[in-house]
N, C-alpha and C positions, 0 to 999 in steps of 0.2 A: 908477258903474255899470260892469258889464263881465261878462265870459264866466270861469264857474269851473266845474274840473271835478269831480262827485264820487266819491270816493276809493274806493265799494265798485263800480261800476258802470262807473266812468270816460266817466261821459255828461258834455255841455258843456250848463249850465245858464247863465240870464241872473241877475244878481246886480243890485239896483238898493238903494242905501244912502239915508235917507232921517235928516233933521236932524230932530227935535223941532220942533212949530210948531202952528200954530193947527189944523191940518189933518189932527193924527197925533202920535202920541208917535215918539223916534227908532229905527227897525224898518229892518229887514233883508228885505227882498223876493225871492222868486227866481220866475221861470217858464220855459216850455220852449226859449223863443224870444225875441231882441229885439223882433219882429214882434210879440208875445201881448203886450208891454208898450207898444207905439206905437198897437194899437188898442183899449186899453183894458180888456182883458181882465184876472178876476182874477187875483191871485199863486199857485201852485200854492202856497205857505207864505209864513205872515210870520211872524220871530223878533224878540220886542220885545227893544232892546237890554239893557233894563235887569233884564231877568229870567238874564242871562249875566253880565255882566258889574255885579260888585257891589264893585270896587273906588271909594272916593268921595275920596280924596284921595292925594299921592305921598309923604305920610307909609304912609301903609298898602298903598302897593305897593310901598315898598322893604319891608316888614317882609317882605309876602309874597316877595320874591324871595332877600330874607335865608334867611328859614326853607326855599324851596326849595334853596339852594343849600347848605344845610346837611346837607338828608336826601342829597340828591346827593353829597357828602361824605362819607355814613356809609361807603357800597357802593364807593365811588374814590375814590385815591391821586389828589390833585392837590395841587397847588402853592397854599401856603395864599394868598401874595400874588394869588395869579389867582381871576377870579370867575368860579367854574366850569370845566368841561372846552368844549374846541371844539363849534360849533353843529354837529349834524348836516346832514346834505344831504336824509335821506332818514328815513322812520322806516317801520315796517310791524308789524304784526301780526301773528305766526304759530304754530304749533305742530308742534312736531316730533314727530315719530311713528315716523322711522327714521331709521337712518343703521349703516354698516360702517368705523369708524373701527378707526386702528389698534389707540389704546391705550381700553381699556372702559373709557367713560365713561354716565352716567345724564343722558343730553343728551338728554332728551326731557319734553313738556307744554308750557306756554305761555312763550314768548320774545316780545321787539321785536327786530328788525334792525333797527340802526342805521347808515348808511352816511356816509362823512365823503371826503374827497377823497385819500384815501390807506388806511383801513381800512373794514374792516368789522365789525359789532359783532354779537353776542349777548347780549342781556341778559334771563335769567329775571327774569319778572313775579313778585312778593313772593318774595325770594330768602333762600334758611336760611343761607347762608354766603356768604361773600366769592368762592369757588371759581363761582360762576354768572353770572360775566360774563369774558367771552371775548371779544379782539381779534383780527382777521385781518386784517395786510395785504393791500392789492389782489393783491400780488406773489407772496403762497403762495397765492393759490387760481386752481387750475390751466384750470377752466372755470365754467361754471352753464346752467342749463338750466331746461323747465320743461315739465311734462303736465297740461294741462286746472286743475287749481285746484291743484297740486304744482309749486313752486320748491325748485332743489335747485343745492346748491355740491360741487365737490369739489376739495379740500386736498392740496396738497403735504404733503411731509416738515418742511418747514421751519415749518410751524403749529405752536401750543402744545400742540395735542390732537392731532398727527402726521396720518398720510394717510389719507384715506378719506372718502367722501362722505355729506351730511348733507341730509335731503329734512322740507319744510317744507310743511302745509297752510299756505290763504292763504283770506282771503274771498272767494274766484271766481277764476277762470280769468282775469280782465280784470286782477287783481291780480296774478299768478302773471306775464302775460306782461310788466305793467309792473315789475315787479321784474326780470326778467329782461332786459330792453331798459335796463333805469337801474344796473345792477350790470356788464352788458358794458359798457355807456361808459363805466363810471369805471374798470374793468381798463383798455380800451384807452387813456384820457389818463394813467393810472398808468404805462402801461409808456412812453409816450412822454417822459414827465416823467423816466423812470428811465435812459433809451436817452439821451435826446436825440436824437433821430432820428424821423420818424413810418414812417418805412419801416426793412422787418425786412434785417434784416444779410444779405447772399445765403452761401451754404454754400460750405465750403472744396471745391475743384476735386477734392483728393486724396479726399474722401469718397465712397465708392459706395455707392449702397441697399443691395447684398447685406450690407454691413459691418456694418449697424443692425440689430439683433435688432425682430421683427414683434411687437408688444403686443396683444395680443386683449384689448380691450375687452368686458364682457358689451353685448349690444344694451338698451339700454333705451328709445331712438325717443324722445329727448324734447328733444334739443338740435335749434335753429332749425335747419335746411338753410340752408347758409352759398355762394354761388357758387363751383363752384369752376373757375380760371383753366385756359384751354389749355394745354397742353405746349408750345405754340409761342408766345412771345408778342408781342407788337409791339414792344417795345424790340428782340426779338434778332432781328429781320427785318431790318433796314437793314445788321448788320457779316456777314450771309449772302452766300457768294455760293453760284453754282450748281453752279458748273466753277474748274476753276484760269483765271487771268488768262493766264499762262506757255505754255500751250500751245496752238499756232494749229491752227485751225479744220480738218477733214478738208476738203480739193479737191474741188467738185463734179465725176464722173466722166458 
């Protein structure tokens, strides 16, 4: 038994797993609260196991994993000794409906985002060609963001399908922002893993802002509001002084 959350909604349900017995066949319980289940209350659903799962021996789940990992093989280039490509981290749902990419591509309808601990994945659902499944490392995609039930990436140069940003319906808003919350964390452990460093490199002395040319972003309001740090900040307090050391004090007169 324990707390699972579900995936359209992102509510925390009680999960209580139950063995076959005199008392029940083996089912799957859920209700709102641990409390709905200590006082006896019904389950808001029960899934009998046996109506999901219809594997009956490990003869017939290697076939099925066999045969999965064959169609898996049709769409990707993998290593015939390996079984299979790496486990995702993350998978979702989505459909793309726009995006301003460099080079015109027909990157739009229904895809999986697939997230792994170093890319990120596109893969159109029933795909006509080999050309509909697209890697991005953490490392070319330059931010992400997300409005109301829109999750959206935008791509460096260094992507396979060049610069330009790609906006993603999602099933709700609740999914939009955990894709968004689960896509910044694996940039930011990507970049630390690529840095070694978790702190960003400080800027060379000799550089002024007037030198950097100003990038006018269109406004689109959809990226998190992120803190942003003083101009002054507490490491560079301590090696401040006020006045020079060197020179004494004016003579009270």
């Amino acid at each position: 038994m324990g707390y699972l959350r579900k995936l359209k909604k992102m509510k925390r349900r009680f999960f209580v797993l139950h063995m076959e017995s005199n008392y029940g066949v083996a089912r799957l319980e859920y209700y709102s609260s641990e409390k709905k289940w200590k006082f006896g209350c019904e389950p808001r659903r029960t899934i009998e196991l046996k109506s999901c799962l219809n594997i009956e021996s490990p003869e017939e789940l290697e076939l099925w994993l066999n045969d999965l990992i064959e169609v898996q093989r049709t769409y990707m280039e993998v290593d015939e000794n390996a079984r299979g490509r790496p486990v995702y981290e993350h998978l979702w749902q989505v459909v793309i409906d726009r995006h301003d990419l460099e080079y015109d591509r027909l990157l739009v309808g229904h895809y999986r985002v697939a997230l792994s601990s170093r890319s990120l994945f596109l893969i159109k659902m029933n795909p006509l060609n080999d050309n509909d499944y697209f890697e991005f490392p953490l490392m070319s995609i330059r931010r992400c963001g997300h409005s109301k039930d829109h999750f959206f990436i935008e791509l460096g140069r260094s992507s396979v399908i060049g610069a330009g940003e790609i906006y993603m319906a999602t099933e709700g808003t609740i999914v939009a922002q955990n894709m968004h919350e689960t896509v910044l964390s694996a940039m930011k452990s990507s970049k630390i893993r690529e840095d070694g460093n978790p702190f960003p490199r400080p800027r060379s002395a000799s550089t002024s802002e007037n030198s950097n040319p100003v990038t006018t972003r269109r406004p689109i309001g959809i990226v998190a509001p992120q803190t942003v740090s003083s101009s002054v900040s507490s490491c560079g307090l301590s090696n401040s002084r006020e006045r020079c050391d060197s020179l004494p004090t004016r003579p009270k007169t």
